[in-house]
N, CA, C and O atoms as a GROMACS GRO file, in nm:
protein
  472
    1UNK      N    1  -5.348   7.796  -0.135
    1UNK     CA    2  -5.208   7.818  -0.165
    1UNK      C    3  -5.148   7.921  -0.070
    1UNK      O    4  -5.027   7.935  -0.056
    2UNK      N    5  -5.228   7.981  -0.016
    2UNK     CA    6  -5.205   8.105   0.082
    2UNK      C    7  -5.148   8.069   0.183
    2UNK      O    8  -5.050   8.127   0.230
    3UNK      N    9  -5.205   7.958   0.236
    3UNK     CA   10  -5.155   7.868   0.366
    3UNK      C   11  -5.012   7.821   0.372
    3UNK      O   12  -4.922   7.834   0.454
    4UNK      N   13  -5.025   7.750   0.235
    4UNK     CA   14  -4.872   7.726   0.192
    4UNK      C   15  -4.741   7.765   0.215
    4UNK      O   16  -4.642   7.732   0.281
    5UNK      N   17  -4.796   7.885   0.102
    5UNK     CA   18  -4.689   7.999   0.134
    5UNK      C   19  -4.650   8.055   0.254
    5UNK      O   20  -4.531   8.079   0.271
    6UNK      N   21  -4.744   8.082   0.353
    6UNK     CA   22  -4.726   8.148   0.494
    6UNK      C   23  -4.644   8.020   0.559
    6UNK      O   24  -4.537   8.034   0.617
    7UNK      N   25  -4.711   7.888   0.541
    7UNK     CA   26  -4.629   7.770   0.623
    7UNK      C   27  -4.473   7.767   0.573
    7UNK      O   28  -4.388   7.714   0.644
    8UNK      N   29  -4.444   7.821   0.457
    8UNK     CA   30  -4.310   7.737   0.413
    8UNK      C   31  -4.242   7.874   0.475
    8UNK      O   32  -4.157   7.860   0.564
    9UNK      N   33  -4.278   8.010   0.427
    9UNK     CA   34  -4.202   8.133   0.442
    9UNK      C   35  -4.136   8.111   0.595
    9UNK      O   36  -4.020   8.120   0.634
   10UNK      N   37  -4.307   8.066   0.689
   10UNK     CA   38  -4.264   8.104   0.838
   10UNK      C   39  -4.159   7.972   0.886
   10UNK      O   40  -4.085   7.980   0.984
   11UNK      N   41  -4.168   7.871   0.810
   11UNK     CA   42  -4.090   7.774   0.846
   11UNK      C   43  -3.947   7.845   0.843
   11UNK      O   44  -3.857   7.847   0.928
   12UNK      N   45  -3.954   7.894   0.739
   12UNK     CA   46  -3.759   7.934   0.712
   12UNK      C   47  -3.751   8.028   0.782
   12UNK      O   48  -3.633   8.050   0.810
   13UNK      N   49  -3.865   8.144   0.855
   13UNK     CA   50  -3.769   8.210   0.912
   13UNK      C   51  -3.735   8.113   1.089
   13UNK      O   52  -3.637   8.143   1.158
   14UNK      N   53  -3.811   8.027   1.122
   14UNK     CA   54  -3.815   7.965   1.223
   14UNK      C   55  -3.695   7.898   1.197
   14UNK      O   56  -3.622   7.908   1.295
   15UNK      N   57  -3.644   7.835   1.108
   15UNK     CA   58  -3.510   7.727   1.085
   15UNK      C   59  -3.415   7.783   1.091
   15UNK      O   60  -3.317   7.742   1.153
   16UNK      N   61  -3.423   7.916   1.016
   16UNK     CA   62  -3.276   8.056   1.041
   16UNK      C   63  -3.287   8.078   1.206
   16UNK      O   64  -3.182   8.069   1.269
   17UNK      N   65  -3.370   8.098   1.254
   17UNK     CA   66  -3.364   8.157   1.432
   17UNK      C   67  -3.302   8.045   1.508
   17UNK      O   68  -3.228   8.059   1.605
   18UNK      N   69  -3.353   7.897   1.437
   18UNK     CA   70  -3.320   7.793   1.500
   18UNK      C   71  -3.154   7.758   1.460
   18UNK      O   72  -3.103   7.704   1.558
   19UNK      N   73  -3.078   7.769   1.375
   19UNK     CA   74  -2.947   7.802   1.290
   19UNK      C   75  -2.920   7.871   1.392
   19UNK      O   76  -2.862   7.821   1.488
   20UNK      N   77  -2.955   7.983   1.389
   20UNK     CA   78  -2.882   8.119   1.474
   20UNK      C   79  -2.863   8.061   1.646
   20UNK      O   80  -2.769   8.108   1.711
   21UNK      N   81  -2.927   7.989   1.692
   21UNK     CA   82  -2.955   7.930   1.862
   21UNK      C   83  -2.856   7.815   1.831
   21UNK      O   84  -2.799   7.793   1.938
   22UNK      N   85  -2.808   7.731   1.736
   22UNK     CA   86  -2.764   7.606   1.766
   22UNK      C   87  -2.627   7.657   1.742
   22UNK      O   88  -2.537   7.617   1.816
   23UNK      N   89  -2.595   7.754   1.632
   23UNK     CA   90  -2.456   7.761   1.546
   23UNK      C   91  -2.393   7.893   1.650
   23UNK      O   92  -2.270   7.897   1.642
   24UNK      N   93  -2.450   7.999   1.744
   24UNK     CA   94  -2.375   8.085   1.775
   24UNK      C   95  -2.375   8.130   1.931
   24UNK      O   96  -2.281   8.065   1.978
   25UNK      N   97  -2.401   8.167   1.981
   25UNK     CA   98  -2.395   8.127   2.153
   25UNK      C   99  -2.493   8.272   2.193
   25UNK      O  100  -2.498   8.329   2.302
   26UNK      N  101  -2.547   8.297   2.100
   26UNK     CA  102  -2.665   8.433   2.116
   26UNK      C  103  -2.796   8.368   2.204
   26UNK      O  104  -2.868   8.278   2.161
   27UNK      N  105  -2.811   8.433   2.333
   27UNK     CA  106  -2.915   8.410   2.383
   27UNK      C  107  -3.061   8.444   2.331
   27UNK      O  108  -3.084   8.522   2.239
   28UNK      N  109  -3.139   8.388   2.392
   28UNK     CA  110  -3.291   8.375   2.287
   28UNK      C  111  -3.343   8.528   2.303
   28UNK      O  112  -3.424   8.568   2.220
   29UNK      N  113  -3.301   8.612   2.402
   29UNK     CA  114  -3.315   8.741   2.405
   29UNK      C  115  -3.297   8.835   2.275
   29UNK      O  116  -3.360   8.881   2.179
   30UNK      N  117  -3.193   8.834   2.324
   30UNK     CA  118  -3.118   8.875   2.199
   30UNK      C  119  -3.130   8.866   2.045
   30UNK      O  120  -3.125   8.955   1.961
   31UNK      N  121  -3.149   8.721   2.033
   31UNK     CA  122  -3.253   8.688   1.852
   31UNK      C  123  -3.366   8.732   1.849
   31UNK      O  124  -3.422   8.766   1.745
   32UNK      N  125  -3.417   8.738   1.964
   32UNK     CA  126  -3.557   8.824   1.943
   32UNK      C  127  -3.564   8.987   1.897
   32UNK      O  128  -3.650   9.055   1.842
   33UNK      N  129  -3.420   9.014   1.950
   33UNK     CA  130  -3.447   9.137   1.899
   33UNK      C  131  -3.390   9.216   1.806
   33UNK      O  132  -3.417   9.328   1.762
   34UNK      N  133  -3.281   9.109   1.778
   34UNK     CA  134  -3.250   9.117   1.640
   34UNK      C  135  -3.379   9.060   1.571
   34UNK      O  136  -3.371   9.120   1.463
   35UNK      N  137  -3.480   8.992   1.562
   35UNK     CA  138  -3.563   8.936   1.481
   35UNK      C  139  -3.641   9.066   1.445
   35UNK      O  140  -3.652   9.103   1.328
   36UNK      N  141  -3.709   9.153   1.580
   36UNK     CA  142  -3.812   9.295   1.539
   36UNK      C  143  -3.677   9.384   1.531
   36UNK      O  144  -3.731   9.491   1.563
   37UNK      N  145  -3.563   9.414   1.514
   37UNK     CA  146  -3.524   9.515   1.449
   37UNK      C  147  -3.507   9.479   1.281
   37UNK      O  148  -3.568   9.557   1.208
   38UNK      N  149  -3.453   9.400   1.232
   38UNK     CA  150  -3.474   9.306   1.114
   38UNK      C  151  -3.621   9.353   1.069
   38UNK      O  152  -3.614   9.426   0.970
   39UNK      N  153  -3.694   9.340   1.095
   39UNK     CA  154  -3.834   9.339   1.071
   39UNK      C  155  -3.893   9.524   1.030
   39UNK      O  156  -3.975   9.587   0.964
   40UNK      N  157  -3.765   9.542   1.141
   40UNK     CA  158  -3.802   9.750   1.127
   40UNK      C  159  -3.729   9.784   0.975
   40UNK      O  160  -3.774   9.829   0.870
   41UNK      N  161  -3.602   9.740   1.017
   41UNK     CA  162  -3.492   9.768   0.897
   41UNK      C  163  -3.591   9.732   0.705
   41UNK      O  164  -3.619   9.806   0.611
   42UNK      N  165  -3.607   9.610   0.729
   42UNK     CA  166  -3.705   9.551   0.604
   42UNK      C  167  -3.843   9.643   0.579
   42UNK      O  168  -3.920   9.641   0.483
   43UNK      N  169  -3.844   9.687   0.644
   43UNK     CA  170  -4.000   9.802   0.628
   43UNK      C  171  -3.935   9.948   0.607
   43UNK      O  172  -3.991  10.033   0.538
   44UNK      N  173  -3.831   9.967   0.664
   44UNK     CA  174  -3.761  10.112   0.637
   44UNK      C  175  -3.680  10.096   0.481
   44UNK      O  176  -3.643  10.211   0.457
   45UNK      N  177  -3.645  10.024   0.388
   45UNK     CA  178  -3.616   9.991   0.287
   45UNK      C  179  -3.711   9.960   0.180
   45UNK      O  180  -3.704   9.981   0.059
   46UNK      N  181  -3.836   9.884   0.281
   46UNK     CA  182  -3.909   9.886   0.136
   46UNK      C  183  -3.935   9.728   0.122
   46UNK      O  184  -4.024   9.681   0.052
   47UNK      N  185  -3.862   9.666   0.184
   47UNK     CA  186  -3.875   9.501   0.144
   47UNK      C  187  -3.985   9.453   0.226
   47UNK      O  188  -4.016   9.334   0.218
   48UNK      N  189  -4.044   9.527   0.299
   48UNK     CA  190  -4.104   9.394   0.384
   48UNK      C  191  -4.266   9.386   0.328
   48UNK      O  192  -4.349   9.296   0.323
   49UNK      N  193  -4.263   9.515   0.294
   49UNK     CA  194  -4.429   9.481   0.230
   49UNK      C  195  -4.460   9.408   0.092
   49UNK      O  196  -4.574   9.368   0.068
   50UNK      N  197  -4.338   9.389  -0.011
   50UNK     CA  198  -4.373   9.324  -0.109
   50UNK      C  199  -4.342   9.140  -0.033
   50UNK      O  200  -4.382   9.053  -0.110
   51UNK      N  201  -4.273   9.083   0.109
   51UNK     CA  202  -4.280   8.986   0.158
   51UNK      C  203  -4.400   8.965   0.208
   51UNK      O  204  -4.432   8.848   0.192
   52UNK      N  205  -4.486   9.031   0.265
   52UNK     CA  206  -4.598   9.046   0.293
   52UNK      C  207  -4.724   8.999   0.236
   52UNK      O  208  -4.808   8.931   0.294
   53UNK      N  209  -4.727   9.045   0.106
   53UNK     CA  210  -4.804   9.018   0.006
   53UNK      C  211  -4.749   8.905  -0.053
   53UNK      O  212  -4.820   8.843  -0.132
   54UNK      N  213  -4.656   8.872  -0.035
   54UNK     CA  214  -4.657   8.672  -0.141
   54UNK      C  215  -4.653   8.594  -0.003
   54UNK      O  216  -4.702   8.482  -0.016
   55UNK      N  217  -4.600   8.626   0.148
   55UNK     CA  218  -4.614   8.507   0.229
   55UNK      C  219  -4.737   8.551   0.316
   55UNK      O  220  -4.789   8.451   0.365
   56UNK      N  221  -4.800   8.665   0.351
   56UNK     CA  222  -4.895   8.694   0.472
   56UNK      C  223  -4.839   8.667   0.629
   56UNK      O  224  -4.742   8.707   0.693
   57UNK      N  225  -4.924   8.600   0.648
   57UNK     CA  226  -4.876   8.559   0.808
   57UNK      C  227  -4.713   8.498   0.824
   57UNK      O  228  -4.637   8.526   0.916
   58UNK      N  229  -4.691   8.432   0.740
   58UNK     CA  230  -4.552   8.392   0.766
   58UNK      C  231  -4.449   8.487   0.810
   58UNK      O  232  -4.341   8.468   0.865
   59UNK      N  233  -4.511   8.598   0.770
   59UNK     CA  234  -4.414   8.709   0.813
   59UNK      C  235  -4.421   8.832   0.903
   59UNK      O  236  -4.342   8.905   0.962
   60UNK      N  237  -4.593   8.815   0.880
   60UNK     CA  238  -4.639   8.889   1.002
   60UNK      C  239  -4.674   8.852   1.162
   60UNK      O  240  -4.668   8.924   1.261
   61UNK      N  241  -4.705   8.742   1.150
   61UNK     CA  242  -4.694   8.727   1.284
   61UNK      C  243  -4.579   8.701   1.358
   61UNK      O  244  -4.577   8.726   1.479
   62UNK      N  245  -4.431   8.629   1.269
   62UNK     CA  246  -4.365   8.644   1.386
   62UNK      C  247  -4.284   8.735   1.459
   62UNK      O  248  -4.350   8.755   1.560
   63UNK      N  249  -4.172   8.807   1.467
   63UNK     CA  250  -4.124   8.930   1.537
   63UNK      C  251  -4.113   9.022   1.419
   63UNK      O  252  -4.116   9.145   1.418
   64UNK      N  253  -4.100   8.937   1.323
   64UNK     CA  254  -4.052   9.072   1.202
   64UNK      C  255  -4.169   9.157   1.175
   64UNK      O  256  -4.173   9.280   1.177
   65UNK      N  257  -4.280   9.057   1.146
   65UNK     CA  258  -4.439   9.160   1.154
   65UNK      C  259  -4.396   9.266   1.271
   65UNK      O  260  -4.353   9.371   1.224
   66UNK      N  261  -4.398   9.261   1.414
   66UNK     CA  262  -4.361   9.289   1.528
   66UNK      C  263  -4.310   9.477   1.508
   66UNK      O  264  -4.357   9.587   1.538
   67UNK      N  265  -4.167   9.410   1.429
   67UNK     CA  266  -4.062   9.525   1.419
   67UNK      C  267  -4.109   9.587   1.280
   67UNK      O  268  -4.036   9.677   1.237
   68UNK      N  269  -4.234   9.549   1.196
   68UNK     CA  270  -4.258   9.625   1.080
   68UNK      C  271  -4.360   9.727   1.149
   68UNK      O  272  -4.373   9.843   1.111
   69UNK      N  273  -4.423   9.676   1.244
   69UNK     CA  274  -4.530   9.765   1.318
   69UNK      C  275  -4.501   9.864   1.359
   69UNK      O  276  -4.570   9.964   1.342
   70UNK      N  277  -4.364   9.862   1.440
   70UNK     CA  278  -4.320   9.953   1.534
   70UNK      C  279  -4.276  10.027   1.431
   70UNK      O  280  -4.347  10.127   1.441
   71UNK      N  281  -4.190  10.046   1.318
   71UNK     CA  282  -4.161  10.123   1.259
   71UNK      C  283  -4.233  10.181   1.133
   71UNK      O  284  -4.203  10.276   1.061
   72UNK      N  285  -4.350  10.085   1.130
   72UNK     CA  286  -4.501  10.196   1.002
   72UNK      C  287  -4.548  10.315   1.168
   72UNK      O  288  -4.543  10.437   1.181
   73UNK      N  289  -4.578  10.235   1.237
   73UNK     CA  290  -4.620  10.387   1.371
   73UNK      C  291  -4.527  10.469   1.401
   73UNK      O  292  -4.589  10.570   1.434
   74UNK      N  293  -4.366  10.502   1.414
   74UNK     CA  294  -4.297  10.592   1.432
   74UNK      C  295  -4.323  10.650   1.293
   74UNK      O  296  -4.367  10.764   1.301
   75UNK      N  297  -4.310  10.607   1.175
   75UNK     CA  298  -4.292  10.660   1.062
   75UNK      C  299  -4.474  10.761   1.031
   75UNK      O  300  -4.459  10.882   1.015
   76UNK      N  301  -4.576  10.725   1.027
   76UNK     CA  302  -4.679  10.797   1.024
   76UNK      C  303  -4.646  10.891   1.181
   76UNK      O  304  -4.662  11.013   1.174
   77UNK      N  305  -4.626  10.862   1.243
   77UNK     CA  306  -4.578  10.932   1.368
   77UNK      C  307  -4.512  11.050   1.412
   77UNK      O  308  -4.564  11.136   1.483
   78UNK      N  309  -4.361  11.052   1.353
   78UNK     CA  310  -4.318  11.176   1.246
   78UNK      C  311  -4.359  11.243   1.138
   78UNK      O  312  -4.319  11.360   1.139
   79UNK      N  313  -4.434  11.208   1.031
   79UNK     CA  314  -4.507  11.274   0.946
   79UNK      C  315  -4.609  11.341   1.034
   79UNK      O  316  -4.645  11.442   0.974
   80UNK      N  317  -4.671  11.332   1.146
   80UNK     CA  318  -4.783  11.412   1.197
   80UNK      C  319  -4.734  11.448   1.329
   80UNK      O  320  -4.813  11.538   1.359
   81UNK      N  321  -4.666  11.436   1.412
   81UNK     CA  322  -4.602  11.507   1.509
   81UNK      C  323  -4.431  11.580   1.506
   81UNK      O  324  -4.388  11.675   1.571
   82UNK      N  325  -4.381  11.516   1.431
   82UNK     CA  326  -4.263  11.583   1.437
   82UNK      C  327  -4.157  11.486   1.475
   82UNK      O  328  -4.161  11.374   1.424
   83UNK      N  329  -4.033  11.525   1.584
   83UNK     CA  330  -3.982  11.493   1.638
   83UNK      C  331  -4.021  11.389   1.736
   83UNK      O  332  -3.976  11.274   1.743
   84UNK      N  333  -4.115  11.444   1.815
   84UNK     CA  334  -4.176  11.312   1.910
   84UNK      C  335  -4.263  11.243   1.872
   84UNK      O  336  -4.332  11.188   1.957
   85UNK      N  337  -4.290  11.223   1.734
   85UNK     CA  338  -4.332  11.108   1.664
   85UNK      C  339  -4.221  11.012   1.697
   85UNK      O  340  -4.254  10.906   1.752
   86UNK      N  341  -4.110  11.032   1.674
   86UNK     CA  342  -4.015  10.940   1.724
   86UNK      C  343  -4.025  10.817   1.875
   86UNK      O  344  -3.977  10.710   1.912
   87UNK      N  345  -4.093  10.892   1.908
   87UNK     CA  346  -4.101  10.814   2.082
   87UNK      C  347  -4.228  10.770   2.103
   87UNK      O  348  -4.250  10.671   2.173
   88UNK      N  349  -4.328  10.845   2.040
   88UNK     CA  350  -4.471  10.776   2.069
   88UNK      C  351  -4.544  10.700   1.964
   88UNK      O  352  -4.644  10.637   1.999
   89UNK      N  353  -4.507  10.697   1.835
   89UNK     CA  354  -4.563  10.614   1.712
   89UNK      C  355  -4.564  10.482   1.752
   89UNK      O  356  -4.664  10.416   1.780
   90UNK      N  357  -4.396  10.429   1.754
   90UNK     CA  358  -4.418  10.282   1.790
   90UNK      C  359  -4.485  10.217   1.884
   90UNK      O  360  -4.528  10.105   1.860
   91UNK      N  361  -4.505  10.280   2.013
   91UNK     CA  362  -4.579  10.183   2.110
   91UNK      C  363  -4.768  10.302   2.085
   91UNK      O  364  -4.862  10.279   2.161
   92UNK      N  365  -4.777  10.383   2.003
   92UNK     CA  366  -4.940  10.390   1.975
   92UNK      C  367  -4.976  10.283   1.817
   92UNK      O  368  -5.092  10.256   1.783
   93UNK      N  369  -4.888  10.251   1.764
   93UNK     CA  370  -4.939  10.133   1.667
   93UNK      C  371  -4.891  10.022   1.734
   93UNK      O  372  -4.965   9.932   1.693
   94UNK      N  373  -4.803   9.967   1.823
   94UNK     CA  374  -4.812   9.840   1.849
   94UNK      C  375  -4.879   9.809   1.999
   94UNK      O  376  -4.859   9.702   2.056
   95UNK      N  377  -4.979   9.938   2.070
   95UNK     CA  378  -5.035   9.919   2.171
   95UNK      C  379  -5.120   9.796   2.212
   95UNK      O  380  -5.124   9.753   2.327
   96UNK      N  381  -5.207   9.727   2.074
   96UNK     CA  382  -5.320   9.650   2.148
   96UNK      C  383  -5.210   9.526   2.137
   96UNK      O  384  -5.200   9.457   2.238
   97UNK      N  385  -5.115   9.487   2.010
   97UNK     CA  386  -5.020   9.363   2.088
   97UNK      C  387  -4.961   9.344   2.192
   97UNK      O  388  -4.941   9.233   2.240
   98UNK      N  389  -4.918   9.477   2.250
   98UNK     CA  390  -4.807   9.475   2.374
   98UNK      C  391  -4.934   9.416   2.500
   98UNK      O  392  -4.950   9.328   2.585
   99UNK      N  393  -4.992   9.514   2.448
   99UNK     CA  394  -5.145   9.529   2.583
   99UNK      C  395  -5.171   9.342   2.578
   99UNK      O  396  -5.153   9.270   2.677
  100UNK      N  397  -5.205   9.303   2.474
  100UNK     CA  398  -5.262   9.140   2.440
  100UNK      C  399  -5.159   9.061   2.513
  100UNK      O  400  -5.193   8.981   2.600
  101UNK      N  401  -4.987   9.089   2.469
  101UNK     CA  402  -4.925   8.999   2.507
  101UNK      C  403  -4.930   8.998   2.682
  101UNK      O  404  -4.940   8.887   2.735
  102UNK      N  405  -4.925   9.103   2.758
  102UNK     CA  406  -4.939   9.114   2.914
  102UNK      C  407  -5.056   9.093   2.971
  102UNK      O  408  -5.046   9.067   3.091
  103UNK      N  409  -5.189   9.095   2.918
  103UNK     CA  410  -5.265   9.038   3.007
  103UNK      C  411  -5.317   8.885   2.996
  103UNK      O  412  -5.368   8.824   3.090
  104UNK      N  413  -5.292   8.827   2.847
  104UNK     CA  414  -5.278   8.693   2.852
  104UNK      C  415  -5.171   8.622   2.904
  104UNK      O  416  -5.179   8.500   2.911
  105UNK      N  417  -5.042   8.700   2.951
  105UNK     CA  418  -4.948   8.648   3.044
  105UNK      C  419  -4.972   8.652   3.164
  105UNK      O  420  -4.923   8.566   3.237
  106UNK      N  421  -5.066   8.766   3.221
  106UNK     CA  422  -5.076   8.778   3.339
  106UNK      C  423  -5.177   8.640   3.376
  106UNK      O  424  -5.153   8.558   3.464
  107UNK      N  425  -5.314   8.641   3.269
  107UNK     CA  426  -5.369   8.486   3.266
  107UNK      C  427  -5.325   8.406   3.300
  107UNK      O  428  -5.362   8.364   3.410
  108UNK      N  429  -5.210   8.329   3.218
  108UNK     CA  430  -5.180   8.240   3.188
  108UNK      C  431  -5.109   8.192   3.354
  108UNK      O  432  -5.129   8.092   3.422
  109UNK      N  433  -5.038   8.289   3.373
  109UNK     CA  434  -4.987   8.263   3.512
  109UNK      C  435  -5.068   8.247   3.637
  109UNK      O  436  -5.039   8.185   3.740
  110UNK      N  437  -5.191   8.324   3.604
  110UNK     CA  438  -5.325   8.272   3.680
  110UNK      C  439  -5.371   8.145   3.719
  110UNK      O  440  -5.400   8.108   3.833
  111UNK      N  441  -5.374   8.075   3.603
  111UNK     CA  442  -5.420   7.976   3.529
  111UNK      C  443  -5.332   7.832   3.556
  111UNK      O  444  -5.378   7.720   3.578
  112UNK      N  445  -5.169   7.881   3.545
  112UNK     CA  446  -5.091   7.768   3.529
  112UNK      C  447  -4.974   7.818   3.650
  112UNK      O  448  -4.862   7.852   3.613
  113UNK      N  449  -5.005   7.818   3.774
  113UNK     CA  450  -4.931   7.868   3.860
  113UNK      C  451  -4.754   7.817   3.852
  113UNK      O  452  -4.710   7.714   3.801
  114UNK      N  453  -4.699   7.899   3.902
  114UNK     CA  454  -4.531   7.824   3.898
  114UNK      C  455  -4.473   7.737   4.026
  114UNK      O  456  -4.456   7.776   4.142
  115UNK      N  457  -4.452   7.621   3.975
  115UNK     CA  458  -4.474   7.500   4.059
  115UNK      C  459  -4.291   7.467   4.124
  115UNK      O  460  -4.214   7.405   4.050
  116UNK      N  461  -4.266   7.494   4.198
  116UNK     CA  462  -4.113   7.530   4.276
  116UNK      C  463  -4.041   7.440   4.350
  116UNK      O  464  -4.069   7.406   4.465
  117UNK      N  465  -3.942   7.398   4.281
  117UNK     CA  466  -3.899   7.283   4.349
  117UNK      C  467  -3.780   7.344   4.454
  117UNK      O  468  -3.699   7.435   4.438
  118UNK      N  469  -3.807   7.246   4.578
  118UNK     CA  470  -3.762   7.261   4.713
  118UNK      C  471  -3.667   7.186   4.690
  118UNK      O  472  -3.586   7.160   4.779
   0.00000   0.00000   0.00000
């Protein structure tokens, strides 16, 4: 049932992003980052961990997990440094994704060279 839930949750937020790309002239940039600030905002309120626990992955893996990360590491971040918890929390809790997403890009481009039309 776990599966379920993660498939239907992540479906809707995929159909809202897909809504948001067809209905408003916002580049895919841009929804992305409205998607991990969304994701910060819902964890700074309180909502995102009881979503968490009834969908799992549906919500964590896509940007909103993302933007809940960045803002549980600023937030333990400030509780133990202070002020510049502010600047170094988020990228020391979301280090090994950022790190994951760039060297399997750097791969991938290894791998699947970019093919240039003349």
């Amino acid at each position: 049932m776990d599966y379920v839930k993660a498939f239907i949750i992540g479906g809707i937020v995929c159909a809202l992003v897909q809504i948001l790309m067809e209905k408003t002239k916002m580049l895919p940039g841009r929804i992305m980052v409205l998607l991990v600030c969304t994701g910060a905002v819902l964890g700074a309120i309180g909502w995102f961990e009881p979503m968490k626990k009834f969908a799992g992955a549906g919500v964590t893996v896509p940007l909103l997990g993302f933007g809940n990360v960045l803002w549980n590491g600023v937030k333990e971040a400030v509780n133990q440094k202070g002020f510049l918890g502010i600047f170094s929390g988020g990228l020391e809790a979301g280090a090994v994704g950022i790190s994951a997403a760039l060297i399997f890009g750097y791969l991938s481009a290894l791998i699947f060279p970019l093919k240039r039309k003349m």
